[in-house]
Structure formats: C-alpha cells, structure tokens
C-alpha positions in Angstrom: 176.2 95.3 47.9 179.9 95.4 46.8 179.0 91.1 45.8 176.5 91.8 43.4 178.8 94.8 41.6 181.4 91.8 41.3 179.5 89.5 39.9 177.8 92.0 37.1 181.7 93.1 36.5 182.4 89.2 36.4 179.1 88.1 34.0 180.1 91.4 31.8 183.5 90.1 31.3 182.6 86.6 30.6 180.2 87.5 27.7 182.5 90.2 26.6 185.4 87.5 26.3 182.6 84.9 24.6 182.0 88.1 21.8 185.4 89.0 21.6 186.5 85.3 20.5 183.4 85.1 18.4 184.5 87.7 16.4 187.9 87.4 16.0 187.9 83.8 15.2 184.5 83.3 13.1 184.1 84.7 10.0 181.1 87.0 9.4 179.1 85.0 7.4 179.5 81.8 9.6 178.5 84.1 13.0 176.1 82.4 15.1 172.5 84.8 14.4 172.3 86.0 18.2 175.9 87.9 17.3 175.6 91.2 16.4 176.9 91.8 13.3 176.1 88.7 11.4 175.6 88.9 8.0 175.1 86.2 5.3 177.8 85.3 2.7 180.3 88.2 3.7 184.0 87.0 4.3 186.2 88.7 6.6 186.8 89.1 10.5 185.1 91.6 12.7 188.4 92.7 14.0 187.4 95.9 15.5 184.3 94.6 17.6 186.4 92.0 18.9 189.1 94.5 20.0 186.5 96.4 21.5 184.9 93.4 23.2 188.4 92.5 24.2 189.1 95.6 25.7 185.5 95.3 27.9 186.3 92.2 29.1 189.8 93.2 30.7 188.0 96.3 31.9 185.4 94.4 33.5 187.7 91.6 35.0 189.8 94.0 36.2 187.1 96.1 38.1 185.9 93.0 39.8 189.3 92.5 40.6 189.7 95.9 42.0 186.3 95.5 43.8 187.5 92.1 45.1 190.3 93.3 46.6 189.0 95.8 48.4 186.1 93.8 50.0 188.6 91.5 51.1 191.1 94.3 52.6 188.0 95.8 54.5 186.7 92.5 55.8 190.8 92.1 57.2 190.6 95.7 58.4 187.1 95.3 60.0 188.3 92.0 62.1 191.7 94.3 63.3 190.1 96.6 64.5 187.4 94.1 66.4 190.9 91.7 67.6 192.2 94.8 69.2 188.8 96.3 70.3 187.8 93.1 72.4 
C-alpha cells in the first residue's frame, strides 16, 4: 500500500513541477489553454501560482522521499529480524 502512496506523491510532484515552470516562465497570454489561469492578451508572469506549485512539488517529492525511506528501512529491518530468527 505504502507503493501506491509514493507514486501519487511522485505523479503530484511531477505535474506540480510541469505548473510551476509553466507559470513562471510563460507569460499569461501565451499559457497553454489546459493551464489554469490562462487568459488572452494579458502580459505578465503568474508568479504566485508558480511559487505555490513550486512549493507542492517539493512537498510532494519530499513525502515520497520520506515514504521511500521508510519502506526501504522496514523491508532492512523485516530481513534482521528473519537472519537472526532462522
């Protein structure tokens, strides 16, 4: 069960990082129409909702991360205790 919370942390920080660069690169009137936000023949950035999507990202990343590591310190702790067991 912990795989499939990694992977939706992992998916959630990919887009994330796809809407953060979106919007702090592209201007809002060239925005592709699926991002949010997009409006015709306005100049500026979207600074804040590509802080915020920023911020998601490393959130997310970092709770796979997190999630990761402790799958892999309970799979090392699980074959311990079988080593010493048998």
């Amino acid at each position: 069960m912990k795989w499939l919370w990694i992977i939706l942390l992992g998916v959630v920080g990919i887009v994330a990082a796809v809407f953060a660069f979106e919007y702090l690169t592209v201007g809002i009137g060239h925005l592709p129409t699926w991002v949010p936000g997009h409006v015709a023949h306005e100049h500026g950035h979207l600074h804040k909702r590509g802080y915020l999507a920023a911020l998601i990202a490393v959130l997310a990343f970092a709770g796979a991360g997190f999630l990761l590591y402790k799958k892999i310190q309970g799979d090392k702790d699980a074959a311990a205790a079988a080593s010493v067991s048998a």
